[in-house]
C-alpha angles and dihedrals in degrees: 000000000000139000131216133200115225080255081067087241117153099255100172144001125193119224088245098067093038086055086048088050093048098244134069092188105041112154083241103071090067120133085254098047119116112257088208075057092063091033098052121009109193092356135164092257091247087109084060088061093038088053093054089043081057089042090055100040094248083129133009082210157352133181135201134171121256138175126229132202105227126215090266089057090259126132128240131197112214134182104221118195106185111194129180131247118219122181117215106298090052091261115154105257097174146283131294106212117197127186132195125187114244101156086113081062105048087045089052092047090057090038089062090044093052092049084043091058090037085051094052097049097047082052085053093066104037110122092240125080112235126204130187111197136173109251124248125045102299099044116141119225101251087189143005129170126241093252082066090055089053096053096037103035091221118129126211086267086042097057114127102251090228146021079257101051084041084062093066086074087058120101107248093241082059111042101085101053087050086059099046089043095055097045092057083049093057096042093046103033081225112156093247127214127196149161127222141129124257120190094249115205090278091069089251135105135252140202105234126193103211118203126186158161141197113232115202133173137248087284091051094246113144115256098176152326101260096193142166126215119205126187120238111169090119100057086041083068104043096050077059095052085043087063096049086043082061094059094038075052088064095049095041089050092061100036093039112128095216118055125273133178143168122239136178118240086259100065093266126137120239097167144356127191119219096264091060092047089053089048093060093031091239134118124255088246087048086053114047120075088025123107112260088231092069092060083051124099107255090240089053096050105087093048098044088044082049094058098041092057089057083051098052096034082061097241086118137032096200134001132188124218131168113217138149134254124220115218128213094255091054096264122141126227119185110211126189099219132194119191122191129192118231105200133170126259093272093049104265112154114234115160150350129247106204115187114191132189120190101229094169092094087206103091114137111237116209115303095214140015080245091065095042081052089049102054088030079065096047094049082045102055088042091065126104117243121174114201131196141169112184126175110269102240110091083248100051116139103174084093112145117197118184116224091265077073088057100051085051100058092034098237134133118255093244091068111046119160090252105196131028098265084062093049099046088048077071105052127091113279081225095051095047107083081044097055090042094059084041104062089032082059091050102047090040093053106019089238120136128263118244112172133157104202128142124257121193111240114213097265084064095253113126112230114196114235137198107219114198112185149168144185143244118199129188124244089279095064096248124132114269120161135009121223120186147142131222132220133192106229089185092087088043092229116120126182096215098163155028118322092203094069112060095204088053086055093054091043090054085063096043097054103045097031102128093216118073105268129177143170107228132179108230094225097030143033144317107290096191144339131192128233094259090065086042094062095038090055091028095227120127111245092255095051085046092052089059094065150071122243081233096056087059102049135085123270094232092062102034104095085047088046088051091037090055092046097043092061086041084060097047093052092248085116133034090188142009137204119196130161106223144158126248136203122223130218084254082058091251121140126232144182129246137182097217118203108181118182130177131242106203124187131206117327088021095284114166103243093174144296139263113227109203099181119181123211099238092149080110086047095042099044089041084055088046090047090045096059087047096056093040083051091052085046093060096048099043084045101052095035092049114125091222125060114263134178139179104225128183123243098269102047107271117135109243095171133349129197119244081253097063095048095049094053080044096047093227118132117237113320100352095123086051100112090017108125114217090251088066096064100029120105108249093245103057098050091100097057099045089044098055096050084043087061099042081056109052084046088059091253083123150040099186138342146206135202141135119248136155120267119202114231123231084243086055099259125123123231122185121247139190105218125203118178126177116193117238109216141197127242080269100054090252112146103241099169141355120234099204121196122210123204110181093228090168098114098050091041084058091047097058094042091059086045090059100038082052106052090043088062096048092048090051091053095044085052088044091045092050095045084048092044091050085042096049089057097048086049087047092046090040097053105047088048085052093044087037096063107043074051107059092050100049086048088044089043090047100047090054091051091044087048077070106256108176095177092117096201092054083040088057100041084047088056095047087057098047086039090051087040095051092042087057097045088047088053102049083049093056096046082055093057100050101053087056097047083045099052091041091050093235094113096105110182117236094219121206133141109290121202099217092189088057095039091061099046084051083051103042089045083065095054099047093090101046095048099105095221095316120139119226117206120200118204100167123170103238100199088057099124124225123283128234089238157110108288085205100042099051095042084051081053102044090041089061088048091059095031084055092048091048099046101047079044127104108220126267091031124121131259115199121201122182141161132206140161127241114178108308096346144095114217115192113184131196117201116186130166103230144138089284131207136293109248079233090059105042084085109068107022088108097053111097115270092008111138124156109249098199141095115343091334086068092061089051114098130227148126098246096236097086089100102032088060081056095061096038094060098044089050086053088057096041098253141104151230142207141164136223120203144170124188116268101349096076139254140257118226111198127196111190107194124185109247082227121036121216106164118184119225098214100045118019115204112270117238109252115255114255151133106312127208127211 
């Protein structure tokens, strides 16, 4: 604080604001120094005009933030409130600075705009494009990033006025389910999440994920859309990749070299390829409906039941298990089996993939080229083939399907698509431009038609299909009937030839088997090779038969590949199965899955053996891709600046970055097998708890919030979370990836800030109650001084105008001498409250005789009572007190003045004394007009009168009981007062028979009833 003269000349400087400053004896708190100088150091000037508006009354204050350079060369931000000082006529006296310190505040305040900046350009780069936009049909974007710019090629001028305008960028298919979408949005206030294509700036479209939510404010009304848009073109494309996978799942099951089957949950098969029913020596019709455990070998049983149950249970989603098989002739086949669970999206458990590889090594091929026909015949009649003959015009309704048709779509036989227009609404909108040039071509040339296309099936699935056809024309040359046959490529198996020639059926197979297969001679050549291993090695047939299997492997696998063969020649093997690299005839290396498997004769000798070889170079360089991304992960994970950690579902640590250990103080790998609760302040478990659980629901994708983290060492550091849910192809939450930013310093800050601004606020509020108490006690007590005054000057002039009547001499006298008794105790009670508030009021302590100090009292006061009676009841046998005589007869006199004053006259004021224990008790009874219930608190406070009823017309200073106080807490006692209105009140002083007062901390005054 700071005061100013009406010169505007520095007066006076309290040690507060000099500390502030960083200096108590700077030259520039002399008496001649400037007080703007102190205000406004540097300033603008505009202090200089406020200051003559306080001068001339035009404001009694104003107030402004400045900074000051303090002695170290540091600034300082100060409030300054700057309020004049007026004397009694109103005159300007003068002007009251006070300064507070807010330069935590003003560093907290850039603080927040830096982290603001830093925050928008993080958001700048972020790989999703964010929108902010107004809600209902004709809100403007307010904001959108540049990467939304990019997707959707509009600039900032380019933006669509409205939501409306913006669906003009929608593709047509899409726009109504925006709309609909959005307008749930709006009515429920739900976050909303949909998928549809917007013409970027290239002219194409593209898939966007748009994320958004509706703010509102306090009252719930809607402020603006906040959204995200993702592209996700890319995963468009590959869901659609995904369907098609489903139909190349369906070929590859029946080609695959390695056995596969479907199974219930139950343990029941479904369906077996042909590899599988080789591996347990069964047909396909012996195998399906039967449990899986019968085909088991008894000693297997119990372990393989155990892990199915798992499986089925849902503890697990796949397990591997090697067991063997028992044949029907008593052989036994050991299988290494992996069984996968193929559940819902919520979780519902339909169906088992089983994948089985022999890995015996001691399965009987077949003994003769009659028993591979055989079985060759049996695969062939259990396949599906749809056939069809339908009249040649587009319209043509004369169409015949035979009940195989019927199994492919689905349908019952009943309700056959019966003409062409009924058929084609079946097939693929993609297929069919490509089915209609396809049958023009045919009938324009007579060649067949050989198409692949999708038809939907009735259950809505689309089965891909291989439609060989032919047609019939009349004499005049003109198309007449289609003939054709269907076949379901799905389970990768075409009839493509006689039925009546067993090596054309064979044939048939070889040439249109999807997978690489060839005939090869062990010690010779390649005998034959079907289209499918041309293409994969990219050799024609005749330039492949020309060659080894070993001229056209790797190096690197070619002493496996002749180890393997060798043992196949010399009867230790039946079959092999290697993963091996192959180089084709560009010199490019590729990846194949090879399956060889031996055709003996009679006696076991080795004829030749069947290659099956899989394209897996896609599988191979994913797996490749995959590690290197796993390996950047990793880097990117453990040399992250922010802590970072890879949780379970349910909150255990599975692996956290060196950051987060650091921030955590654990060594390496100490948090592994930590849930989140272990290290989480115990008052923030709620709140984590409750995002955790909204998003494992799937209220959430991801989450933020701050919370406190427990360091290993005990200590608590403050942390911004941000977690993002990792979820299965189901939408099932599998793991949480959780974010750390170490956000202590600027909690603290803000905490400081806070703590701060509370205190200022505090003082401000205590300064402004002082400052209105310190003109009420100003007004009060001139009003008080004034009045004893007056009379002694009005009483002295009569005597000095020479009265010599003695008795109105006398009576003059007693006047002046009541007057000037009052004055002189007023004064006294003045006094004491400063020396008390300063701390220099030391107690000359003697034996004080209570009993004789209130009748002294209480003699002073036997001419001023105004008719009341006093009535003494004081305990003779009370002992002395350790005190101050004066003080204790200025205490006990207000008492009585107090009792005296609120009194009628005539009425009665009753002192007594007593002892209790250690203690002294006076008490002082009136009949007054008493105390308010809503008063007694605060009587004893300084300058509190009670400004109501007769006890407003009352004068007094309003010190007269807080002297009181003052001086019973000096003595280490206490007082209080009972009242009732209109019937009187009791004040009661307790004093300690022997005082031992403490310097450092003087006894506080009980709490009790207070009076006036």
């Amino acid at each position: 604080m700071a005061v100013g003269s009406p010169a505007g000349r520095l007066v006076a400087v309290n040690p507060v604001l000099a500390r502030m400053l960083g200096d108590e004896r700077d030259p520039s708190f002399a008496p001649e120094a400037s007080f703007l100088a102190i205000v406004h150091p540097g300033g603008d000037g505009s202090d200089a005009s406020q200051w003559e508006g306080l001068a001339a009354g035009a404001r009694d204050s104003y107030r402004r933030e400045n900074r000051y350079l303090r002695g170290d060369g540091s600034v300082l931000w100060g409030l300054v409130t700057v309020s004049a000082l007026r004397d009694d006529d109103g005159q300007f006296a003068g002007a009251l600075a006070q300064v507070q310190d807010i330069t935590a505040q003003k560093t907290a305040e850039a603080t927040l705009r830096e982290n603001e900046a830093r925050l928008s350009a993080l958001v700048e780069q972020l790989p999703v494009a964010l929108y902010r936009l107004e809600p209902g049909a004709f809100g403007d974007f307010h904001y959108v990033s540049p990467l939304f710019e990019r997707l959707t090629g509009l600039g900032r001028d380019d933006l669509p006025a409205s939501f409306e305008a913006f669906l003009e960028w929608v593709h047509p298919e899409d726009r109504a389910a925006v709309r609909d979408a959005d307008e749930l949005a709006g009515r429920t206030g739900e976050p909303a999440q949909m998928r549809y294509r917007v013409r970027g700036g290239d002219g194409e479209w593209h898939w966007l994920d748009n994320r958004t939510t509706l703010m509102r404010d306090d009252e719930g009304r809607p402020i603006a859309w906040h959204g995200a848009l993702l592209e996700v073109s890319a995963r468009v494309r590959l869901e659609a990749s995904l369907r098609d996978g489903e139909t190349r799942f369906r070929r590859a099951f029946e080609d695959a070299a390695i056995g596969m089957s479907l199974g219930t949950p139950d343990d029941v098969c479904l369906d077996a390829n042909p590899a599988y029913c080789r591996i347990v020596g069964r047909p396909r019709q012996a195998v399906i409906g039967r449990p899986f455990a019968e085909l088991t070998h008894p000693d297997d049983v119990d372990e393989y039941t155990r892990l199915h149950a798992r499986l089925y249970a849902g503890d697990v989603d796949a397990y591997k298990i090697e067991k063997r098989y028992l044949q029907p002739d008593g052989t036994v086949v050991t299988g290494l089996l992996t069984v996968s669970a193929v559940r819902d999206e919520s979780g519902v458990h339909l169906y088992d993939i089983g994948q089985l590889q022999d890995i015996t090594a001691q399965k009987t091929a077949e003994a003769t080229l009659r028993e591979n026909e055989t079985r060759l015949r049996k695969l062939v009649d259990h396949l599906p083939a749809a056939l069809y003959r339908q009249d040649a015009p587009a319209d043509g309704s004369a169409t015949y399907v035979n009940p195989s048709f019927a199994k492919l779509l689905g349908l019952d036989p009943s309700d056959l698509p019966l003409g062409f227009p009924a058929f084609f609404d079946r097939v693929h909108p993609d297929d069919r431009e490509t089915v209609t040039h396809g049958a023009l071509h045919a009938e324009g040339t007579g060649e067949m038609l050989d198409l692949e296309y999708r038809l939907r099936r009735h259950d809505g699935e689309w089965t891909w299909v291989h439609d060989r056809s032919v047609i019939e024309r009349d004499d005049h040359g003109q198309p007449r009937t289609w003939t054709g046959i269907l076949l379901d490529i799905s389970e990768r198996k075409q009839l493509e030839v006689s039925l009546r020639e067993s090596e054309e059926r064979f044939r048939s197979a070889f040439e249109g088997a999807g997978i690489g297969i060839t005939l090869a001679d062990p010690d010779g050549p390649i005998l034959d090779a079907n289209p499918a291993l041309c293409r994969f090695l990219g050799y024609a047939r005749d330039e492949l038969l020309e060659r080894t299997f070993l001229g056209i492997t790797h190096p690197d696998h070619v002493a496996a590949s002749t180890v393997l063969t060798r043992r196949l020649k010399n009867g230790e093997l039946d079959a092999f199965a290697l993963e091996k690299r192959y180089i084709r005839k560009d010199g490019g290396v590729v990846w194949g899955h090879l399956t060889s498997t031996a055709v003996r004769g009679a006696g076991g000798r080795l004829i030749y053996v069947i290659g099956q070889v899989q394209d897996i170079t896609a599988r191979k360089e994913a797996e490749s891709a995959l590690r290197d991304s796993e390996a950047r992960f990793r880097s990117i994970f453990a040399g992250a600046g922010i802590g970072m950690a890879l949780s379970a579902q349910e909150g255990t640590i599975v692996v956290a970055n060196p950051a987060l250990e650091k921030l955590l103080g654990y060594a390496s790998g100490e948090l592994e097998g930590l849930r989140v609760e272990d290290f989480t302040y115990p008052e923030d478990l709620a709140k984590q708890a409750e995002s955790l659980q909204r998003m494992r629901t799937g209220q959430l994708d991801a989450y933020q919030i701050e919370k406190r983290f427990v360091r290993k060492d005990g200590g608590i550091v403050w942390g911004l979370l941000n977690a993002t849910a990792v979820k299965d192809e189901h939408g099932a939450v599998t793991a949480v990836i959780g974010q750390v930013q170490d956000i202590t310093d600027r909690k603290r800050a803000a905490q400081a800030t806070e703590a701060a601004l509370a205190t200022q606020q505090a003082a401000i509020a205590e300064l402004e109650r002082l400052n209105q108490r310190k003109s009420q006690f100003l007004a009060t007590i001139s009003h008080e001084f004034r009045t004893p005054l007056t009379a002694i000057i009005g009483y002295s002039e009569l005597l000095a105008n020479g009265q010599n009547d003695p008795a109105v001499i006398a009576a003059d006298a007693a006047v002046i001498h009541r007057e000037a008794s009052r004055l002189n105790r007023m004064v006294d009670d003045v006094l004491l409250i400063d020396r008390a508030d300063s701390g220099s009021m030391p107690l000359h302590l003697e034996p004080v005789d209570v009993n004789a100090l209130v009748q002294d009292v209480v003699a002073t006061f036997r001419s001023l009572t105004g008719g009341h009676q006093i009535a003494l009841a004081l305990d003779p046998s009370v002992p002395a007190i350790d005190g101050d005589r004066d003080r204790l007869a200025q205490a006990l006199t207000n008492l009585v003045s107090n009792a005296v004053k609120y009194s009628p006259g005539g009425g009665t004021i009753a002192i007594a004394t007593h002892q209790d224990g250690e203690e002294l008790f006076v008490s002082i009874s009136d009949e007054g007009i008493g105390i308010a219930a809503s008063n007694l608190s605060r009587v004893f406070e300084r300058f509190e009168r009670v400004e109501t009823g007769i006890a407003g017309r009352i004068g007094g200073t309003g010190l007269g009981l807080s002297v009181v106080r003052e001086v019973a807490s000096l003595h280490g006692g206490r007082v209080w007062a009972e009242s009732r209105l209109g019937v009187g009140s009791v004040f009661c002083l307790a004093l300690p028979i022997t005082l031992r007062p403490s310097a450092d901390s003087p006894p506080d005054p009980a709490p009790g009833p207070r009076r006036r």
